[in-house]
C-alpha positions as CSV (number, residue, x, y, z in Angstrom):
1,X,6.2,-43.2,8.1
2,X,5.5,-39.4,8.7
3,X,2.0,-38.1,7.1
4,X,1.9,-36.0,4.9
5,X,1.1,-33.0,6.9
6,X,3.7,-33.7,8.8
7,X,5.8,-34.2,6.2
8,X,5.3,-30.4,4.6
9,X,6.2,-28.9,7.9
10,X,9.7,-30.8,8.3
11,X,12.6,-28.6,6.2
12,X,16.3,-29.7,5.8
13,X,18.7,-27.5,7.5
14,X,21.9,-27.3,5.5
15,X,23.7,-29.1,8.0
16,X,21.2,-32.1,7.5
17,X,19.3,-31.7,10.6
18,X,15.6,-31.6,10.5
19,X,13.8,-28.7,11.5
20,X,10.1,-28.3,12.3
21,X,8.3,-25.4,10.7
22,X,5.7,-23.9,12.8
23,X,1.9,-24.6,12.2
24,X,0.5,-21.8,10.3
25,X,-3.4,-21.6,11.3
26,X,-6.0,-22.1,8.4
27,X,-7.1,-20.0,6.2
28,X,-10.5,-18.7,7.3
29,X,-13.1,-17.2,6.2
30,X,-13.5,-13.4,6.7
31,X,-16.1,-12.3,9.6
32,X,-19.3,-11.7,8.9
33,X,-19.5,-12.6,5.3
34,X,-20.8,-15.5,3.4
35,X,-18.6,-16.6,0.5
36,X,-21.4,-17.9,-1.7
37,X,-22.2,-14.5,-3.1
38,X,-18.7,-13.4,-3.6
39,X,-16.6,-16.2,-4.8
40,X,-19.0,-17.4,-7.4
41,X,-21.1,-14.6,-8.3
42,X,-23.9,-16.0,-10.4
43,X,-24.5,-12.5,-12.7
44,X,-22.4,-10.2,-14.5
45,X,-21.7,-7.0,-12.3
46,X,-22.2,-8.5,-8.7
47,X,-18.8,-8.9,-8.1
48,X,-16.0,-7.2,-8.9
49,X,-11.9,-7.7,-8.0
50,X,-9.6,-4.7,-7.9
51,X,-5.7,-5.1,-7.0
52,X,-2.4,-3.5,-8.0
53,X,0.6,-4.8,-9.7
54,X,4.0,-3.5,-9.5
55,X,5.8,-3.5,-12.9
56,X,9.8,-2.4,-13.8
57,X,10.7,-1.7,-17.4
58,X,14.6,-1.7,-17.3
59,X,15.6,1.2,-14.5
60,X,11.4,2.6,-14.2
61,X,8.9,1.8,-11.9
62,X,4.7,1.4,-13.5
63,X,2.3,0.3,-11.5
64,X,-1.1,-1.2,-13.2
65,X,-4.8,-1.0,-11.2
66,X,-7.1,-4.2,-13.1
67,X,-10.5,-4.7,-12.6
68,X,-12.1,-7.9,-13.3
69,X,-15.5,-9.2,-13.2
70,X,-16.3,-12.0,-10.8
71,X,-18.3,-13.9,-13.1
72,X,-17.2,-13.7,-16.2
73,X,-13.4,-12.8,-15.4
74,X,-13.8,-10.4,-18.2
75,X,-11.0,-7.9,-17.5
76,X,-13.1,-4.6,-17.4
77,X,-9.3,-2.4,-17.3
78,X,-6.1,-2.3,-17.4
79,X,-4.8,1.0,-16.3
80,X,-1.1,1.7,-15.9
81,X,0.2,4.9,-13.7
82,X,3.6,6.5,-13.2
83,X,3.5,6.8,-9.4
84,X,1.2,4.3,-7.1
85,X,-2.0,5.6,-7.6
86,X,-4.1,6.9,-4.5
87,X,-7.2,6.5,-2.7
88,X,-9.1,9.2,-5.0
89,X,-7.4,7.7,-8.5
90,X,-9.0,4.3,-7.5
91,X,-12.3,5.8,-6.9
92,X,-12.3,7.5,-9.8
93,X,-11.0,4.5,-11.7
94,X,-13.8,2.6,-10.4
95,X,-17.0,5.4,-11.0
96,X,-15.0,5.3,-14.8
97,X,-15.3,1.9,-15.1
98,X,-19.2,1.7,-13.7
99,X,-20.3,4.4,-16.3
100,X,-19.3,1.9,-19.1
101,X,-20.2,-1.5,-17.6
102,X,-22.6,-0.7,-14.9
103,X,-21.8,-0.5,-11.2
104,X,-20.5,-3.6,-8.8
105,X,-22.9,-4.6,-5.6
106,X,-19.5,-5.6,-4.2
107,X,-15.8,-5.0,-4.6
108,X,-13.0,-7.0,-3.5
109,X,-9.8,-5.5,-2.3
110,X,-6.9,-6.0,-0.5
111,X,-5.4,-4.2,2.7
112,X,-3.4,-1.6,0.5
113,X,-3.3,1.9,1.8
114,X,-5.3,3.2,-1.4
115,X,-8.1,0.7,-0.6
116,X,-8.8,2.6,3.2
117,X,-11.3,5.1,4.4
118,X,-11.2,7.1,1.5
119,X,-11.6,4.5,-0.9
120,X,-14.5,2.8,0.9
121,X,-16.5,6.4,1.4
122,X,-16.6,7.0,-2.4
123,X,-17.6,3.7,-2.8
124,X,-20.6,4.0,0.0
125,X,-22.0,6.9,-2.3
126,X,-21.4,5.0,-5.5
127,X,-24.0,2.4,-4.0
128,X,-21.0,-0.4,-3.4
129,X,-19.9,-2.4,-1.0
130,X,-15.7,-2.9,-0.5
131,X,-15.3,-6.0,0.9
132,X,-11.5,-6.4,1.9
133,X,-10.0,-9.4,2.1
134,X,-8.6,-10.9,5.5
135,X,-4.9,-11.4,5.8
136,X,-3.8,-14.6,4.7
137,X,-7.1,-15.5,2.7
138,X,-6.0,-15.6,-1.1
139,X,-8.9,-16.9,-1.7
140,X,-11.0,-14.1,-1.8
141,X,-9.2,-12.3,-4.2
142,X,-7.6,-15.1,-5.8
143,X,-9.1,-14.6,-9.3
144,X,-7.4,-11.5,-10.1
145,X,-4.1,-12.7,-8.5
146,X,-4.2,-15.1,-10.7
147,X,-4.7,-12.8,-13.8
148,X,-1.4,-11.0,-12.8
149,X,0.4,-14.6,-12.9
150,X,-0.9,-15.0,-16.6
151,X,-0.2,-11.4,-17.2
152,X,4.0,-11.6,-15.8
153,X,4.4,-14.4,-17.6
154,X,3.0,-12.8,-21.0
155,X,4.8,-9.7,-20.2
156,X,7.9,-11.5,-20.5
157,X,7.5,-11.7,-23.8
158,X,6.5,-8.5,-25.1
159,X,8.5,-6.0,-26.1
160,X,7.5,-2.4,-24.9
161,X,8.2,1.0,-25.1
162,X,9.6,3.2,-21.8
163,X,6.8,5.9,-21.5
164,X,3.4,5.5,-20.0
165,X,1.6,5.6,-23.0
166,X,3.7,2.8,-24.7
167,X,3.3,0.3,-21.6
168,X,-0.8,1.1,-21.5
169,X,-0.9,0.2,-25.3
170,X,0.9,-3.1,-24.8
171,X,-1.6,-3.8,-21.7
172,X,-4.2,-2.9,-23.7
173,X,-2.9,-5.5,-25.9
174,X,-3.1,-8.2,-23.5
175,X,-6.7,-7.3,-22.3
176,X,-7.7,-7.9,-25.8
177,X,-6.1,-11.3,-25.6
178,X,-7.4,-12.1,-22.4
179,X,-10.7,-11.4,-22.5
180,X,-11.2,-12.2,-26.5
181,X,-8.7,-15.5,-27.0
182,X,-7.8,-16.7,-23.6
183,X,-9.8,-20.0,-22.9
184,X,-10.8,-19.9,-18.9
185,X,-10.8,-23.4,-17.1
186,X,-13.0,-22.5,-14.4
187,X,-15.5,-21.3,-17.4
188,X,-14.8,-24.7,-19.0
189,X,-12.9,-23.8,-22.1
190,X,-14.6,-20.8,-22.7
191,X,-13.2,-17.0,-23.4
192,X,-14.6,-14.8,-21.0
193,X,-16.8,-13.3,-24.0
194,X,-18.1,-16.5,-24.9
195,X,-20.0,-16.2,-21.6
């Protein structure tokens, strides 16, 4: 009998040999940091997750920047763009953001080129701390990849419009639903404003 970690790492060849995968090391933790305080932030505004999503409507390319509180995985915005938005347009998305909700102690990104040097100065003198996630730890960003996996599979439903301002209003229309009717598990049942 092979075990069961054993057993993930065999494949099938398609000539019916058996082929071993190689061991991928595990997923650790990032340097320096202690998860506690960023994987389950115990206030509003402690924590917050930023990442990008790709998104093709028939033959054009949007791309949508979300925010979302640690704590109460209230989606703070939804903001779509025409191009891949840079360094400076996350910045300012953030310091827009922070005027209305109040500012982050930390933010959580991942390795993408608008999440660099610039990124991280404007972020110094906004009084926050961008915490990037290590490669191959999901986990620390997890919470916001796995708003964009409710999020495709809503948008396959929807019917939207081709220009800019007819995609933000239908994402606009699923940050209603998701902070106001979508029940959370991990905040047992409840809707992020229910907390």
């Amino acid at each position: 009998m092979i075990s069961t970690p054993a057993r993930r790492r065999l494949t099938s060849s398609r000539f019916g040999r058996v082929k071993h995968r190689p061991a991928r090391p595990a997923i650790t933790l990032p340097v320096g940091k202690k998860p506690y305080h960023l994987l389950r932030p115990e206030q509003i505004n402690r924590v917050w997750h930023l990442d990008l999503l790709s998104l093709k409507v028939l033959w054009f390319r949007f791309t949508v920047a979300a925010i979302l509180d640690g704590f109460s995985r209230k989606l703070l915005c939804l903001r779509v763009y025409r191009r891949t938005p840079r360094a400076r347009d996350m910045a300012a998305l953030v310091r827009r953001v922070a005027k209305q909700f109040g500012k982050p102690r930390f933010v959580i990104t991942d390795h993408g080129t608008q999440f660099r040097r610039q990124f991280r100065t404007a972020m110094e003198k906004a009084d926050s701390i961008v915490v990037q996630a290590r490669v191959r730890a999901p986990h620390l960003n997890g919470k916001i990849e796995r708003t964009f996996r409710t999020f495709r599979g809503w948008w396959r439903l929807v019917l939207t419009g081709l220009t800019l301002r007819g995609v933000q209003r239908r994402i606009d229309d699923f940050g209603h639903w998701f902070n106001e009717l979508h029940s959370h598990s991990a905040l047992g049942g409840r809707t992020s404003r229910e907390t």
